[in-house]
C-alpha positions in Angstrom: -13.4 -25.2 15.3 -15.7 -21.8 16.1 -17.6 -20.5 13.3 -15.1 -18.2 13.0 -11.9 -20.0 12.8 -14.2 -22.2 10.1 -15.2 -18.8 8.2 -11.4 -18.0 7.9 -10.3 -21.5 6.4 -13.0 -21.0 3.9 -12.0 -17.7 3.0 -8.4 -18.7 2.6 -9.3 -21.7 0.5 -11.5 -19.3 -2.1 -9.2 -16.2 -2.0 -5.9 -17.1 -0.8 -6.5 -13.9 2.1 -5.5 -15.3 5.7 -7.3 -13.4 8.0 -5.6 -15.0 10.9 -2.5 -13.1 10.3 -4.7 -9.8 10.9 -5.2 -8.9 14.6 -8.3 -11.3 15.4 -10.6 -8.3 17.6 -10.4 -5.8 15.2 -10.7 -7.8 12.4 -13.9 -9.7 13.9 -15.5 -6.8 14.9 -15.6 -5.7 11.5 -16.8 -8.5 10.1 -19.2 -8.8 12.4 -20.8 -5.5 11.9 -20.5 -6.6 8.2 -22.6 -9.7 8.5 -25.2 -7.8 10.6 -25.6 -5.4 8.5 -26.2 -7.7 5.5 -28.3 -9.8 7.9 -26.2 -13.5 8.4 -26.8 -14.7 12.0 -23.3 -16.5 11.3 -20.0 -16.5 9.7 -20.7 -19.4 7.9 -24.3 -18.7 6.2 -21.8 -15.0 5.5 -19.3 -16.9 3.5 -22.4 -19.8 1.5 -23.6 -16.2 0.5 -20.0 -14.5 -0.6 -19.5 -17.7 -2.5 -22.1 -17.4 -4.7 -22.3 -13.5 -4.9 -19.4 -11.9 -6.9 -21.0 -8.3 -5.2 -20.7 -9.5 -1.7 -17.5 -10.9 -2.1 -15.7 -7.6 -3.3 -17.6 -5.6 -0.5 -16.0 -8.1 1.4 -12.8 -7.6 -0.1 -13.5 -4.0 0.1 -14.1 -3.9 3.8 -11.3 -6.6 5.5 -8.2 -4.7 2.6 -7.8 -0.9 4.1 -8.3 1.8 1.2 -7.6 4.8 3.3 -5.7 7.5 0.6 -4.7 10.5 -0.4 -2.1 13.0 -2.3 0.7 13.9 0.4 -0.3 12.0 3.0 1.9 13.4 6.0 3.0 15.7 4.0 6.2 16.4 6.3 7.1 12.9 6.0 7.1 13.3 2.4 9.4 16.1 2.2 11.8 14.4 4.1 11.5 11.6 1.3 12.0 14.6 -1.2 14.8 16.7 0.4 17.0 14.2 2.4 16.3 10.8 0.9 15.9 10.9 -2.9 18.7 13.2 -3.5 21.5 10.8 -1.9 19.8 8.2 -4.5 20.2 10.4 -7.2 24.0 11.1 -6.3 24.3 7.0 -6.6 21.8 6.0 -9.2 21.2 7.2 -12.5 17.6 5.4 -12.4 15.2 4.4 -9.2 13.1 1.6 -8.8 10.8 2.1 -6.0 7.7 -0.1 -4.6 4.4 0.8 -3.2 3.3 -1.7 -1.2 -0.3 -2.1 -0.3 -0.9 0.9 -2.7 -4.9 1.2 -2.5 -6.3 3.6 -4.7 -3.1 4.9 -6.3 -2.3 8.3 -4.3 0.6 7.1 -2.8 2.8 6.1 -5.9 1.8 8.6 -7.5 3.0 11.2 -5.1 6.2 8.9 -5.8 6.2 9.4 -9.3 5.6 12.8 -8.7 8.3 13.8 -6.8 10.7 11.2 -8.5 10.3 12.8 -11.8 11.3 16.5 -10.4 14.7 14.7 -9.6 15.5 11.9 -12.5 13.0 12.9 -15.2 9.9 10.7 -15.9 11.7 8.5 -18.3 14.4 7.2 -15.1 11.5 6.4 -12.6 10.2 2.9 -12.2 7.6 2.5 -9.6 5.6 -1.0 -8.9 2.4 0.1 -7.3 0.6 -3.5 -5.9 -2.2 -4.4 -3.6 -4.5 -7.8 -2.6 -7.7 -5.8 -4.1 -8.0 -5.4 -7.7 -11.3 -3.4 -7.0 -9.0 -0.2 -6.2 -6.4 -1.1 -8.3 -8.7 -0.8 -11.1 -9.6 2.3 -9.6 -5.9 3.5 -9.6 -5.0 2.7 -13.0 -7.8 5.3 -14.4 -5.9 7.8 -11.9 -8.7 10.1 -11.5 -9.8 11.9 -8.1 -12.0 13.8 -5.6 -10.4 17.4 -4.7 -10.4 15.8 -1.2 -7.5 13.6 -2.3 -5.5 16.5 -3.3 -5.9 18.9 -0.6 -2.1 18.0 0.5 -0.9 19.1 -2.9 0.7 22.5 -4.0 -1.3 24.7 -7.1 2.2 24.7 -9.1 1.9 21.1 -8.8 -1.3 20.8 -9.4 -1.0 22.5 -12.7 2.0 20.6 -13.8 0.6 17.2 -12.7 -3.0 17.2 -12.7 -5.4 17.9 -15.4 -8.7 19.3 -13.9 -12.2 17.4 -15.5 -15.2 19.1 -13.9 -15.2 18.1 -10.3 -12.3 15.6 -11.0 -9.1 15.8 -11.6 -7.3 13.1 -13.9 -3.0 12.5 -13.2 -0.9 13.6 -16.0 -0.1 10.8 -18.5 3.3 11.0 -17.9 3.2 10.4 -14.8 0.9 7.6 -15.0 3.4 5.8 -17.3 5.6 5.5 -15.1 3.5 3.2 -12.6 3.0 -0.1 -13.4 -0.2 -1.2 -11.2 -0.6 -5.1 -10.1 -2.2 -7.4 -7.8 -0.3 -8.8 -5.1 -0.5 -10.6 -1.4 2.1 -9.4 0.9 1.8 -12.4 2.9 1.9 -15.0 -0.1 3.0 -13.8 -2.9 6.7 -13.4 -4.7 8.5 -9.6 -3.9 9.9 -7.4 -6.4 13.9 -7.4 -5.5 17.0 -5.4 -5.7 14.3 -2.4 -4.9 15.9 1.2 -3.8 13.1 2.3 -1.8 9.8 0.3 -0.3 6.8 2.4 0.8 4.4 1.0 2.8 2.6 2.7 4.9 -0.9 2.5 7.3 -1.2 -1.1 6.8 1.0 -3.2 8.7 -0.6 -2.2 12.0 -3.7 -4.2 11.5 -1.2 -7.3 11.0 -0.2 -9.6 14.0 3.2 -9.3 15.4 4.3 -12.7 14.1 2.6 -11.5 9.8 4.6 -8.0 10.7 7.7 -9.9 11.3 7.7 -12.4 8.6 6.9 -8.9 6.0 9.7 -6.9 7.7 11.9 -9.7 6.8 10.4 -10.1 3.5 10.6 -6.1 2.7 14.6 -6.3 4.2 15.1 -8.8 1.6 13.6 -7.0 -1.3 15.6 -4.7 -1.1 19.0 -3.3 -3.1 22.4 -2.6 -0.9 21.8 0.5 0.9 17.6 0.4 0.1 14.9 2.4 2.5 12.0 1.2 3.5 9.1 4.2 4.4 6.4 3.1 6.5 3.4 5.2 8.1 3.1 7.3 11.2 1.9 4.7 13.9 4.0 2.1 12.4 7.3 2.8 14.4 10.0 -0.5 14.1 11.1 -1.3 17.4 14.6 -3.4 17.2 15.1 -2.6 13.3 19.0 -4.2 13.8 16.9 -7.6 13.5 15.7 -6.8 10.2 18.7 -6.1 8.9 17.8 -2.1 9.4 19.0 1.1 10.9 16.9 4.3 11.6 17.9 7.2 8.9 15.1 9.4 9.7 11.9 9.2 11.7 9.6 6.1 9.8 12.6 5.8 7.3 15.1 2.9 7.3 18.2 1.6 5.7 19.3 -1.1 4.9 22.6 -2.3 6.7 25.2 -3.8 3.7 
């Protein structure tokens, strides 16, 4: 067994992560770069050193778990959520459950909650927000952010939504409520079901074909009769029909009764 393979049977034993479901040359080389840089001549000597340091491991964490976010992201993708999906929900449901998978920092169910509230009212809007790092989950429960994060969103929602701190800019409470934050392993861990809409996007491309499958699967599962699942703008499904999908809108699906 390589140094590596070793390296990723360790890791899995300590964190439950498998990195061998993530594609193995982009994954290596930034692991790689990661151990020279904290000066390991090996994997292995790498992981004696994450096990004993609690700071190494959650750089680790930090580095292989993609926290990429912001407000909007796409933001014509999102208005296609706002203007063509949610309001056929709304003529069907008189409360929405969505998920945001792989949720990082918190920008994206937010945005959810956002928009979701202008249509059902805060109080009609739940919205599970999970991801494998606590690190940023922590970091998305205080919902406060950079200007950067927000440079997709409107001044008339910024007003409503966001209450400016300084440099900072802190999500309304209401809002907040409405997200329940929680840790969770898309590759080993139990779904949320009978879901009307899944988001997850800007992740699944730096999972193998075989991991993207099996989560596909997984998300088609998850959800309720007539669900959607929103992913990101590289992340295209080719053959949806075998998830159990059909296209509604470009990076939208639905799922077939």
């Amino acid at each position: 067994m390589s140094d590596y393979q070793q390296f990723i049977h360790k890791i899995y034993k300590k964190t439950g992560l498998d990195l061998s479901l993530y594609k193995e040359a982009q994954m290596k080389r930034r692991l790689t770069s990661l151990c020279q840089k904290r000066g390991f001549d090996s994997f292995l000597s790498y992981f004696h050193a994450i096990n004993k340091d609690q700071q190494l491991l959650q750089e680790f964490l930090d580095k292989v778990t993609i926290n990429v976010s912001e407000f909007y992201r796409n933001p014509s993708r999102w208005k296609v959520l706002e203007r063509n999906v949610l309001p056929v929900f709304k003529q069907k449901r008189n409360k929405i459950k969505i998920w945001s998978a792989a949720c990082s920092t918190g920008e994206e169910p937010y945005t959810l909650a956002i928009i979701a509230s202008q249509i059902w009212g805060s109080h009609n809007i739940e919205i599970i927000a999970t991801d494998i790092d606590p690190n940023v989950l922590a970091r998305a429960k205080q919902g406060i952010y950079k200007e950067r994060a927000l440079q997709e969103v409107s001044d008339p929602i910024k007003k409503k939504y966001f209450h400016q701190e300084g440099p900072t800019f802190k999500v309304d409470e209401k809002i907040k409520r409405t997200v329940t934050f929680k840790q969770h392993n898309l590759l080993a861990d139990k779904y949320p079901m009978n879901v009307d809409i899944i988001v997850c996007r800007n992740v699944l491309i730096y999972f193998t074909e075989e991991a993207k499958q099996t989560i596909y699967n997984r998300f088609s599962q998850a959800l309720a009769k007539d669900g959607v699942f929103f992913v990101g703008s590289t992340e295209q499904i080719f053959s949806p029909e075998q998830y159990g999908f059909r296209v509604l809108d470009t990076f939208f699906y639905e799922k077939q009764a």
